[in-house]
Structures are given as C-alpha cells and as structure tokens.
Steps between C-alpha positions, in 0.01 A plus 500: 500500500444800666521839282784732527405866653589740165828663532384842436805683669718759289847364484654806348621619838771208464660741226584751808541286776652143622211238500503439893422172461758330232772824525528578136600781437414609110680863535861303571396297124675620264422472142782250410394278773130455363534211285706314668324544840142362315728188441644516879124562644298193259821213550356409846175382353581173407625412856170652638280304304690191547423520871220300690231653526567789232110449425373555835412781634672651817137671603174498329522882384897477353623348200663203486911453346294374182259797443784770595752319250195486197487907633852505470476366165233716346646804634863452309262454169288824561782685594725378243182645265452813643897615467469392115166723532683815669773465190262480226262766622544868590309541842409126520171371708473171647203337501332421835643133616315380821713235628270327751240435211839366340541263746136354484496491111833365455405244761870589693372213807477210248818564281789226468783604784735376196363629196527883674826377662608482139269832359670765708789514365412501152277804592769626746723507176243703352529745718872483553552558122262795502702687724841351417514683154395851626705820428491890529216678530301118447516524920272790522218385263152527660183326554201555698322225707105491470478614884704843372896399628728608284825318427827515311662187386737518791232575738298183405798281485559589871124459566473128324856401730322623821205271399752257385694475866195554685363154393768305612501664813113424502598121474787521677806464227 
C-alpha cells in the first residue's frame, strides 16, 4: 500500500474561517451544541464502513473510509483526554500526537470495518460526555498544543467538530 503524504498543514485557521471544503463553520458552534454535535458528526460511521469498498482506497495517496473512521476514532479518545487535561491543569500542554505515524502503528488499513463500526461511538461518547457536563468559567480553560496553539475548551471543541465533519465530507457522508 502506498504511504500517505504527512498532513503537516495548521488547521487552526478553521477556528476563524468556514472550511471551504466541508462548510463548517466552528464560530456559528455554540457551546451547548458541542456534545451533541460529536454524536451528530461520529453516527454516520457505521453506514460508511458498511459500504463496499470502505477498505479501498479512492487514490493511492488518500485514506480509505476505514483508515479515516480508525482517525475518527482515535481523535474522539485524544480529545476526550486533552479536555479532562485542560480541567485538571492550570495552563495545560498537550503532548505532541502525530497522527500519520498513528495510522501506521495502529495499523488503521487492516482494522475490522465492524469492530470500529462499533468503537466510535463508545469513544464518541467519550467525548460527548466530556463536554456535555461543562459549566462557567470550565469553557475558557486552556491548553497548549506541542506546535505552540493555544486553546480554550470551547476553542478545541470547535476544532475536534471541524475535524469531525471534515471526515465525512472526505468520504463522502
């Protein structure tokens, strides 16, 4: 199989602007509408990954439905982690998390459609309840990614739903 070109691109920007390419727009997200969106934006997964072909690649250099949904998966877990992080710690710092070496390590092209069919919404709950609790002053929390963006707990919940809507639009959903 043919190896995935890094993403190294700085996604941030999709905290200012609609994404382009799937139209979400995180400044119209409201903090009430977090949780229930990561529910909203992971529920399509199973009918993805129940398609033919949801292991093939479309091209040699993009992802198939199987290694965006195993994405899809890991990223409710970290981020689901790094809210609990921001609320535990006074200026919290996330550890460096390289997603493409992700994808080869966890071995995202070989996984069981089903079994992840049936993983992301446990770790979409996850990350539902992390947010779904959240009060007061709990919104403006901080944390600091390894590459130096900073974030509020609001702020990354609209960064993880861009990245969360974007996927499906990357397979289509």
């Amino acid at each position: 199989m043919s190896e995935i070109a890094p993403d190294d691109k700085d996604w941030t920007w999709t905290l200012e602007r609609t994404c382009p390419d799937c139209g979400f727009d995180a400044a119209a997200v409201g903090e009430a509408e977090i949780a229930s969106l990561v529910t909203a934006y992971t529920s399509p997964w199973a009918d993805v990954l129940a398609r033919p072909g949801a292991t093939t690649r479309p091209d040699p250099t993009t992802w198939s439905p199987l290694e965006y949904a195993c994405h899809v998966r890991d990223v409710c877990d970290l981020f689901a982690a790094r809210v609990q992080i921001m609320l535990d710690e006074d200026g919290a710092r996330f550890a460096n998390w390289d997603q493409d070496v992700t994808a080869i390590e966890g071995r995202y092209a070989e996984q069981s459609p089903a079994v992840v069919a049936d993983e992301i919404p446990v770790a979409a709950a996850r990350l539902n309840a992390a947010y779904a609790g959240l009060s007061g002053s709990d919104w403006d929390r901080r944390g600091l990614r390894s590459n130096g963006s900073e974030f509020t707990v609001l702020s990354l919940g609209r960064y993880v739903l861009h990245d969360l809507a974007h996927h499906l639009w990357d397979v289509r959903a």
